[in-house]
C-alpha positions, 0 to 999 in steps of 0.5 A, a space after each residue: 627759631 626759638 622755642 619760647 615767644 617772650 612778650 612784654 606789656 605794660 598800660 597805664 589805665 584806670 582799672 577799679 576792678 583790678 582784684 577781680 581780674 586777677 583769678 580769670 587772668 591766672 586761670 587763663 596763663 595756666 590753662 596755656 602753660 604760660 610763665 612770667 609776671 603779671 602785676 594789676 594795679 588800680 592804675 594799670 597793667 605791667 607784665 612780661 609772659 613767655 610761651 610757645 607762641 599759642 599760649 603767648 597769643 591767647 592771653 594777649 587776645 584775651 586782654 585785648 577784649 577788654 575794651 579798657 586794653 584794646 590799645 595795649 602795645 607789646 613787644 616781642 622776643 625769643 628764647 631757647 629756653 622757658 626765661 621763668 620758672 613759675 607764674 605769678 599774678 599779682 595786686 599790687 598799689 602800683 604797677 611800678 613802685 614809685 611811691 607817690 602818690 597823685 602822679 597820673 602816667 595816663 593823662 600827664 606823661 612826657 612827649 613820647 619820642 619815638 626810637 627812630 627820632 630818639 638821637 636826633 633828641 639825645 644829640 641837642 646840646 640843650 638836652 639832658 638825658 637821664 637814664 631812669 633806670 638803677 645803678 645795678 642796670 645802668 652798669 652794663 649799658 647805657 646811652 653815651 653821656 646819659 646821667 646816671 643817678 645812682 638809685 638803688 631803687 624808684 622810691 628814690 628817683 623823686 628825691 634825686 629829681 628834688 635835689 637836681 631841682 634845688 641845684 643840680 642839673 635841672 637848673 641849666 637845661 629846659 629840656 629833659 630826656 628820660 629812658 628806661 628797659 620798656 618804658 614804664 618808669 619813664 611814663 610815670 618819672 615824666 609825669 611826676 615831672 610834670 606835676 612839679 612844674 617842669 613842661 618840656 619833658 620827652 621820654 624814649 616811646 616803647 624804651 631802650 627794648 624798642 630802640 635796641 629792636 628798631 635801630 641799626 647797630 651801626 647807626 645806635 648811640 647805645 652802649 653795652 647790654 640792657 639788662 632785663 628781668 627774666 633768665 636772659 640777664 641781658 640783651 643787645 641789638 636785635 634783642 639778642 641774648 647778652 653775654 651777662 649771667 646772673 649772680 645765685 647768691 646776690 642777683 648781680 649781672 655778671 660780665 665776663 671779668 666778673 667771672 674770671 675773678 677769684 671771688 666768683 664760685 658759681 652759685 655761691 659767691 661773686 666781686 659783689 658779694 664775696 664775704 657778705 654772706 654768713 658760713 651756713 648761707 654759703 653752704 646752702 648756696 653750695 648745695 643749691 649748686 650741687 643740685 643744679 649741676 646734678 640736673 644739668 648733667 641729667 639734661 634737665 631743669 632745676 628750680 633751685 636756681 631761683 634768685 634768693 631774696 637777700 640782696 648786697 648792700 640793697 643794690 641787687 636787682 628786685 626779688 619779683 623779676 618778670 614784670 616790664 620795667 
């Protein structure tokens, strides 16, 4: 068995106070050593934390004594290694950026669809099935025939939602099928669907983790490897750690011809960035390496390998990794 139980949450719900819990939610996590990221919105709760299973366990009761977060669902996975360095707790305007404003997930999200009844639904020819994910995720897995719409981030989902309106895909088909990594893009994606007209909407209940975790390899219509926001990259069936490193310098998952290419240096360089970066960037990156490679060689952990917050082209994954996606 793993060391580090890793959980991952997320529930739309009004929550006027969110600012007050903020402080006892962080006190709590602290006291258990427990890392991660949790984001507390007006609108909600989003999070993924790691631990010993202890630690894990207490911050999960805690919240469910809130009579607001009794219902909260999680779901489950294990690491060798702590997946975070640090722990934040944060107040944000939304648990999941999608810049909008009057969507309401709690009251107007999509029919949930279970991931045992997910193929039947993907396999109905009237069904579009929309991965709501962005590019950088959709590149190293995804559902066969799912429709990529190659956003760089949500902010853009309601624009290309709009475009598919006026004459894309949404013009032949009467019914949509959204998936994202845990579920909460697709509530809030459903239900700006919903509140522009469309009425036959169905999203991936629990998303692609839940499937990954439910479903038999053998009878899976998943493709790949699902990226996720901690130090895993990425994971397969089971929830199994994935074969995908990450990028130093831009963040990019790396699959294996990734970093056979001449273009990858660990730590300073890789296909998606090589040349972007100015000389005295790389040099740091280069010394950031040399301190990483010095602690390992010690057997211990350096914090220095943190994610720098430039991106390549504005395609890298976001800075603030952690929360559910």
């Amino acid at each position: 068995m793993a060391d580090f139980l890793v959980a991952t949450f997320y529930k739309f719900v009004n929550l006027p106070d969110y600012k007050a819990l903020r402080k006892p939610l962080f006190d709590l996590c602290e006291h258990h050593e427990v890392k991660g990221t949790l984001l507390l919105a007006e609108e909600g709760i989003n999070g993924t934390i790691a631990a010993p299973a202890p630690g894990v366990n207490a911050v999960l009761a805690y919240l469910h004594a809130d009579p607001r977060l009794a219902s909260l669902e999680h779901k489950e996975s294990w690491a060798r290694q702590m997946p975070f360095y640090r722990l934040k707790v944060k107040c944000k305007r939304e648990i999941v950026t999608m810049g909008v404003s009057d969507v309401r997930p709690a009251t107007q999200a999509g029919t949930y669809v279970k991931p045992e009844d997910w193929n039947r639904l993907i396999d109905s020819p009237d069904v579009v099935v929309v991965d709501v994910r962005n590019d950088y995720e959709v590149a190293i897995g995804s559902f066969a025939d799912a429709v990529n719409p190659h956003t760089e981030s949500f902010t853009q989902f309601p624009q290309w939602v709009k475009q598919q309106s006026e004459n894309g895909l949404f013009d032949q088909h009467t019914r949509i099928a959204m998936f994202c990594t845990g579920g909460i893009r697709c509530e809030k994606s459903t239900a700006y669907l919903r509140s522009q007209g469309f009425d036959q909407v169905y999203h991936l209940e629990g998303g692609i983790l839940k499937y990954l975790e439910a479903v038999p390899p053998e009878q899976s219509r998943w493709n790949g490897e699902c990226f996720v926001f901690d130090e895993r990259v990425s994971v397969g069936h089971g929830l199994a750690k994935g074969h995908h490193d990450l990028c130093r310098a831009c963040r990019m998952p790396l699959n294996e011809a990734d970093k056979a290419s001449t273009y990858f240096v660990e730590g300073v360089s890789c296909p998606h960035c090589h040349g972007t970066h100015t000389p005295a960037q790389e040099q740091r990156f280069r010394e950031r390496q040399k301190q990483v490679d010095l602690a390992r060689a010690r057997r211990q952990r350096h914090i220095g390998v943190r994610m720098e917050k430039q991106s390549v082209a504005g395609t890298a994954p976001p800075d603030t990794r952690g929360a559910a996606e």
